[in-house]
N, C-alpha and C positions, 0 to 999 in steps of 0.2 A: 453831570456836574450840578446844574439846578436844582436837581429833585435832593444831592446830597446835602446841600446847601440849605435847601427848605426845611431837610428835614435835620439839620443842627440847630435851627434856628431856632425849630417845632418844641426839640429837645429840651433846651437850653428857655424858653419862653415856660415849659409846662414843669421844670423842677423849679424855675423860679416863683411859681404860682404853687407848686406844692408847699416850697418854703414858707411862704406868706401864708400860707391856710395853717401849717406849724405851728408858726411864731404867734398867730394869732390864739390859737386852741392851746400850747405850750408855754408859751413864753419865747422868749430868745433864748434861757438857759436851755430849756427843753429843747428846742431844735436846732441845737448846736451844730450835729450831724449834718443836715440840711442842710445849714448855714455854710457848711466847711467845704459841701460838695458845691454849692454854686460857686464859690468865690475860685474853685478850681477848673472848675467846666464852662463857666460861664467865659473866661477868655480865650480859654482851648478853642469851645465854637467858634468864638467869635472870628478869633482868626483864621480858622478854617475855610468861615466862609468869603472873609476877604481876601485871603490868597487862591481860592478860587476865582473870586472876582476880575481880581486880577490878571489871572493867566487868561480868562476870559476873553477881557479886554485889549489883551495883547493879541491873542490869537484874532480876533475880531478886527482888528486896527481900529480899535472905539477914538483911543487918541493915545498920544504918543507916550514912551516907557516913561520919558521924565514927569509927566505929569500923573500916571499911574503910582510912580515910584515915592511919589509925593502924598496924595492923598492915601497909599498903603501905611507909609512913614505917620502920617498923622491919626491916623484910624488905630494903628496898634499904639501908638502912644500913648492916649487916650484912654486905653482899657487896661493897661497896665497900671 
């Protein structure tokens, strides 16, 4: 679960830095594609990797569901 995590994150960290190297060399109209694929992937991982997290932290007993259930609720808010 870590490794898949890491590597959403790897993901999601190296198209957003592709993007930028685009927009830079392109414009923003130029890398519009770029642009369309982060704003779709980018929250996919993200949650991915927080619902990992969280089962995680359940399976763990890090701390209890309501407070897991809380910072998931605020984490995906946030990226939406």
């Amino acid at each position: 679960m870590i490794a898949d995590s890491a590597s959403d994150l790897e993901a999601a960290r190296l198209l957003t830095l592709a993007c930028a190297e685009e927009i830079d060399r392109l414009s923003a109209q130029g890398a519009r594609d770029k642009i369309a694929m982060i704003k779709v992937t980018g929250p996919e991982l993200t949650a991915r990797v927080v619902d990992r997290a969280v089962q995680v932290s359940i399976y763990a007993n890090v701390c209890s569901r309501m407070c897991v259930a809380i910072i998931c609720s605020n984490t995906l808010h946030a990226i939406r």
